[in-house]
N, C-alpha and C positions, 0 to 999 in steps of 0.2 A: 296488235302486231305492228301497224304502223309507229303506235308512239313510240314502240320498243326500240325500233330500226331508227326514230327519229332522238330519242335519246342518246344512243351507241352514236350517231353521226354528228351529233353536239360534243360529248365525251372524246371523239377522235378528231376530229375536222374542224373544229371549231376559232381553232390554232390560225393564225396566216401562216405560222411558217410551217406546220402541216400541210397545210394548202399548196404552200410554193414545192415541198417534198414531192408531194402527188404527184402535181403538176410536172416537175423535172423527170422525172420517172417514168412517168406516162409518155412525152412526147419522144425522151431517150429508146424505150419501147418502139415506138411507132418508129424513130430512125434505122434502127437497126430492125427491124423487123421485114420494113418495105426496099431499106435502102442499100441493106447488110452486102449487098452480094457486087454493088456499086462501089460501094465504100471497103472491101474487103481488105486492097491492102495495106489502108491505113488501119484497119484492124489490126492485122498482124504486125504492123511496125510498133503499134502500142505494145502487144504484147511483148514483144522482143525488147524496147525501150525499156517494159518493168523489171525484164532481167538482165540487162545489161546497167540499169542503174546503179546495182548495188557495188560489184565494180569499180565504177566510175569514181562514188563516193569514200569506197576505201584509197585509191590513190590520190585525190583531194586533198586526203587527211593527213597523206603524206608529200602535200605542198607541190602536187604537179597541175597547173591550169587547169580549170573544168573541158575548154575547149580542146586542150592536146590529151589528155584523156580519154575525152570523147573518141578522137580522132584514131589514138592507141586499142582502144578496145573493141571499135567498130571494124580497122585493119586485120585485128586476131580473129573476131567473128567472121568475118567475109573469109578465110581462110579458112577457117574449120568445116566452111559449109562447101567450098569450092572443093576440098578434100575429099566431103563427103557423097558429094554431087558426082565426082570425079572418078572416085576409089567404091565408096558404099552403094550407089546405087547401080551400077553395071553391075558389082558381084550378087545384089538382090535379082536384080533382071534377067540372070542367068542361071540362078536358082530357082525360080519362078520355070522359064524354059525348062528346066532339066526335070520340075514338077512334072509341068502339064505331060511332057513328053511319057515320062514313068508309071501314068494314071493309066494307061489299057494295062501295064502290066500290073500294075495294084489292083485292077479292076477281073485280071485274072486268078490272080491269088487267092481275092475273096471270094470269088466262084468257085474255087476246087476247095477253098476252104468251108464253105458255105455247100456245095453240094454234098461234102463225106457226113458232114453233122446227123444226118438221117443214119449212116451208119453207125458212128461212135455211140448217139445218141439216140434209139428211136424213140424213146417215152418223151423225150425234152424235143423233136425238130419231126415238123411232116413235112416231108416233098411237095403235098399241094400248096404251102404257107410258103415255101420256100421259092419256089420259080416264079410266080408272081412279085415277092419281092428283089429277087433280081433283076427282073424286065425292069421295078421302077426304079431299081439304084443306076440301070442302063442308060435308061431315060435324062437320068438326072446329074450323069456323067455327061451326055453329048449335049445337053443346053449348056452346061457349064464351059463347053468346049466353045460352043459357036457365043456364050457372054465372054470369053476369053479374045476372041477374033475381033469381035464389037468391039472392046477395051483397048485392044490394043491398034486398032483404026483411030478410036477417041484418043488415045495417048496425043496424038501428031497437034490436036488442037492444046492437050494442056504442056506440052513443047511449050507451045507459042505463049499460052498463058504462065508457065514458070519463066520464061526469058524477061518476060515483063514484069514479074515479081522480083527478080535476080537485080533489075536497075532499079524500080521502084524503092522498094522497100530498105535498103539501106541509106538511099537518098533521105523517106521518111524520119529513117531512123535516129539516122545524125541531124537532121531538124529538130526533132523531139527532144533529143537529150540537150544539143547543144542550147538550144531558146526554152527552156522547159519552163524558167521564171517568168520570163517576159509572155507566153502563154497562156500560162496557168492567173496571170496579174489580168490579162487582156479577159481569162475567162467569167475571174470574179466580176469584172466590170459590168459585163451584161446581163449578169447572175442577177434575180430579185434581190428587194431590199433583207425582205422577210427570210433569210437562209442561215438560222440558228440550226435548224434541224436538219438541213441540209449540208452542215459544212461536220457538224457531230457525223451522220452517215460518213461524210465521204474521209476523216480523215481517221476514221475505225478499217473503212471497206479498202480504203488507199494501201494502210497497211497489211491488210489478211490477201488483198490478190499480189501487192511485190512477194510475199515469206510463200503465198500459195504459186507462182508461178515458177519462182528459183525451187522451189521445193519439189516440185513436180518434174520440173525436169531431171534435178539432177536423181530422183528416181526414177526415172525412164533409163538414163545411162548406166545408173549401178545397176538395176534389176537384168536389164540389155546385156550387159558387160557380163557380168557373174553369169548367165543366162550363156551367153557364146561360147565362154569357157569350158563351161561343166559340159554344152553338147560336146563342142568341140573334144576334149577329153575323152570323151564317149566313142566319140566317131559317129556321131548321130548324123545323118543326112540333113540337106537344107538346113545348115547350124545357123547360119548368121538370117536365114529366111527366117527361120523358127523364132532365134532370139529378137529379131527387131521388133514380131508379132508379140513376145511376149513381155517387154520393153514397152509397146505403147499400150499394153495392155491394161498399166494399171490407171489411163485416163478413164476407164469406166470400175466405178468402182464395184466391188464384190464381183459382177455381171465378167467383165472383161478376163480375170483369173481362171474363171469358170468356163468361158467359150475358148478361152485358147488351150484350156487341154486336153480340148479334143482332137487338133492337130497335130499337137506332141503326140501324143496316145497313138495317133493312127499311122504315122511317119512309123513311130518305134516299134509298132505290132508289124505292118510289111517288112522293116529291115530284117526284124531279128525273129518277131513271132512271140510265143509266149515262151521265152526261154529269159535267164539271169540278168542279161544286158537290160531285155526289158524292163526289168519290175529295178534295177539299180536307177532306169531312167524315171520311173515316177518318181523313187524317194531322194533320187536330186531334187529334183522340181520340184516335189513336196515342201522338200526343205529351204527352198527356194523361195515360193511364197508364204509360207510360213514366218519367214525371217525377213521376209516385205511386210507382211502383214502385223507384226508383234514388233518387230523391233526398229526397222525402219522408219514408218509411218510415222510412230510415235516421237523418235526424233526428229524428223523433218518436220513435222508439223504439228510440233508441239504448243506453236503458238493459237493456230486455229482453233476456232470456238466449236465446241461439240455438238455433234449432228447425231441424233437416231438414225442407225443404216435403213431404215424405213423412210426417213425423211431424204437423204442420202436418193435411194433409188427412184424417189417419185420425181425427186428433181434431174435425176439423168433424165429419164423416161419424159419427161414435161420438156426442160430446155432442151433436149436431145432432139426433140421432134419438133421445135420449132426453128431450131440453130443449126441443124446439124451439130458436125463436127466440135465446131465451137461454143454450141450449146453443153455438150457431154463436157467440155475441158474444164468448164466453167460452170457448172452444176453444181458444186460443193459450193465457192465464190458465189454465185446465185442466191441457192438458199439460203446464206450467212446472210444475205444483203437484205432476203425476206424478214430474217428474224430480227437481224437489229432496225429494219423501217419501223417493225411493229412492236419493237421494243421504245424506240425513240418517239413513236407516238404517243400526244398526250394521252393518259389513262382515266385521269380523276375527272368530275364531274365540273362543270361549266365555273367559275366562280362568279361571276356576275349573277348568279339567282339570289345569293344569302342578300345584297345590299340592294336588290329591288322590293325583299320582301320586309326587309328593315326600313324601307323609305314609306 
């Protein structure tokens, strides 16, 4: 057993510039792992940087300075989000309100609905099965109410902490883009010597998280958008609530589709009940993510290297629960990053054994 495990670490490790892989990996690991929550909003300005770069470099092409570019594109962004800060989140906020508020009466409905079942029903619903689970959906109504009070006490602290991301982070981000050369030159510098396999990773991974982050978002906004409309249209309740939930929904892949329809579902059973409007609103949304899932995806990220939805979930489920948030975003971009390390690692067997046994 040992020789075995000592063989496979000759065959893989044996490399310096394996070695240096490792090692840059490992302690990038350790940075973000310990440091992530420190360092957060230079996170986020990378991430905003990789999608604002592409942008930047289409007007380049067309002979406008990298710096007034920069400048031009960071002014649009800072405006779409002051918009949205401004305009989208107050109508969230008050759809939320108009939620919670509406819950004893939803919480009624499914009682008068839930108590006739023994009638319509007596082979399929018993009264003794049934009041017991009311007490616990009761139960599980009013903690929700008093995590709701919690949250929204906690809000007042991340007030303070979005006000500081609001200056932060585009500060960041016009650093990033504007010195991105003289950075990226400063980083090679201190980079090992040994980073053949290091520089193969990153200018594979460099390109799948820019096409994987523009791709991403701009499916959040179509799915979001299409999504508002069709409620909208409807006249579905909490439309733009609904739609944003199912807009960031598709950062968790398969998982995300699946958990958000059951707040569709349940919205649309209390407005309308089991009648025509309902069953039009699943096969919107059917057709909805259907046409995220088949035809979308596939454009957007067509460049992305293929993933088993098995390998897909392990790595939400892994990064997820080490990263949170940013671990799920990044979970597809993750696991790529596993497969081509251990793709780029050496494979073949030592070559220095055939000339010692020739000597």
């Amino acid at each position: 057993m040992f020789d075995m495990l000592n063989r496979w670490y000759k065959r893989r490790f044996s490399d310096p510039h394996a070695v240096s892989l490792f090692a840059m990996l490992f302690f990038g690991f350790l940075i973000i792992y310990f440091m992530g929550h420190l360092i957060a909003p230079l996170l986020v300005a990378i991430v905003l940087a990789y999608l604002l770069e592409w942008p930047i470099i289409q007007m380049a092409r067309l002979g406008i300075p990298r710096t007034l570019s920069v400048v031009l594109v960071i002014a649009v962004f800072v405006s779409l989000m002051l918009v949205a800060v401004f305009v989208l989140i107050p109508t969230i906020w008050n759809q939320v309100s108009n939620l919670i508020n509406d819950i004893p009466g939803m919480y009624s409905q499914l009682q008068h609905l839930i108590n006739t079942l023994p009638e319509k029903y007596p082979e399929l619903a018993d009264l003794a099965i049934v009041e017991p689970m009311m007490d616990n959906i009761k139960n599980q109504a009013l903690h929700f109410g008093e995590s709701v009070v919690k949250g929204s006490l906690a809000s007042l602290v991340s007030i303070a902490t979005l006000a500081v991301y609001l200056i932060l982070v585009p500060l960041l981000i016009f650093f990033l883009l504007k010195d991105k050369g003289e950075m990226l030159k400063t980083a090679s510098n201190i980079m090992p010597r040994n980073r053949k396999l290091v520089t193969k990773v990153w200018l594979e991974m460099n390109e799948q998280i820019s096409n994987y982050i523009r791709g991403k978002v701009l499916e959040i906004l179509i799915v979001g958008g299409v999504s508002y409309i069709a409620f909208a249209i409807l006249d579905l309740r909490y439309s733009v609530l609904l739609a944003v939930a199912v807009g960031f929904s598709v950062l968790i892949p398969y998982i995300g589709a699946a958990a958000v329809t059951i707040p569709v579902a349940i919205v649309g059973i209390f407005q309308w009940g089991f009648t025509p409007p309902f069953y039009w609103l699943l096969v919107v949304y059917g057709i909805i993510q259907t046409l995220d899932g088949n035809v979308l995806v596939p454009v957007l990220f067509s460049e992305a290297v293929n993933l088993h939805p098995v390998a897909i979930i392990v790595a939400v489920l892994v990064f997820g629960g080490m990263w949170g948030f940013w671990g799920v975003f990044f979970a597809i971009p993750l696991a790529t990053l596993v497969k081509a390390v251990w793709h780029a690692l050496p494979s073949g067997e030592i070559e220095d054994e055939p000339s010692q046994t020739a000597s």
